[in-house]
N, C-alpha and C positions, 0 to 999 in steps of 0.2 A: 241796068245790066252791068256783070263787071265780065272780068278777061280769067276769073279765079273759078269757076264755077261754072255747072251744066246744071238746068232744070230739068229735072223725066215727071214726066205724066202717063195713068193709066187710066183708063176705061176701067169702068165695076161693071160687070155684064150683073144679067138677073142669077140669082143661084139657085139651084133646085131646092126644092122644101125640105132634104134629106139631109143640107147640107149647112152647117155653123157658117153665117158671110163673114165672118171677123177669122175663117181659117183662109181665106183666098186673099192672098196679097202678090200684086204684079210686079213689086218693086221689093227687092233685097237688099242686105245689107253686104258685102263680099269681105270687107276690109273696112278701117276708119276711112279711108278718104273714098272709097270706089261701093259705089253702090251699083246694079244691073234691075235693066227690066225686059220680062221676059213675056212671050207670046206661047200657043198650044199648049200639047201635055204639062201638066203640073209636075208630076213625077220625073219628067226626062229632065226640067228645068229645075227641080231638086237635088239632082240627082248631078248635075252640072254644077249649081252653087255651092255645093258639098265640097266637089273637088276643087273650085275655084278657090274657098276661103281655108283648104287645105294646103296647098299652094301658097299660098300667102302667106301661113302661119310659118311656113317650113323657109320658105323667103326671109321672114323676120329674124327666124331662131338663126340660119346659116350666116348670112348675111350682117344681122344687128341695123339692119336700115328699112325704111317701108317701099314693098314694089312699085313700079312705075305701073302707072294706068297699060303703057304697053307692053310692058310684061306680061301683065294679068290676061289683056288682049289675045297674044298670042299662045299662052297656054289653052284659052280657051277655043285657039282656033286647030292646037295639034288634038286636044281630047275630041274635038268633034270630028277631026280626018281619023282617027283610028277606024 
């Protein structure tokens, strides 16, 4: 184990017959260094990482430097208090 780095693990539940299993992935990519994993709706939690790696981009271009993990944090915590 180092001091640099977080391990995330997810659970593959069974997927319905209707459904491609290579389109359900628990773990996203947000940014190079910030990856999220997400639990429930797929849609609401797309729907979130959308605006997250939006955020992000718009942090890089203003800024020219990459977000802080708590940056990203708390944007994620005012999108979901609206």
């Amino acid at each position: 184990m180092g001091k640099d780095f977080v391990l995330l693990a997810a659970e593959r539940k069974a997927v319905p017959k209707l459904q491609d299993s290579r389109t359900i992935k628990k773990i996203a990519n947000v940014d190079h260094h910030i990856f999220v994993s997400y639990a429930g709706l797929i849609a609401d939690s797309r729907s979130l990482i959308d605006y997250v790696r939006l955020e992000c981009q718009s942090y890089r271009y203003s800024l020219d430097t990459i977000p802080s993990v708590e940056y990203v944090a708390k944007q994620v915590a005012l999108r979901q208090q609206e």
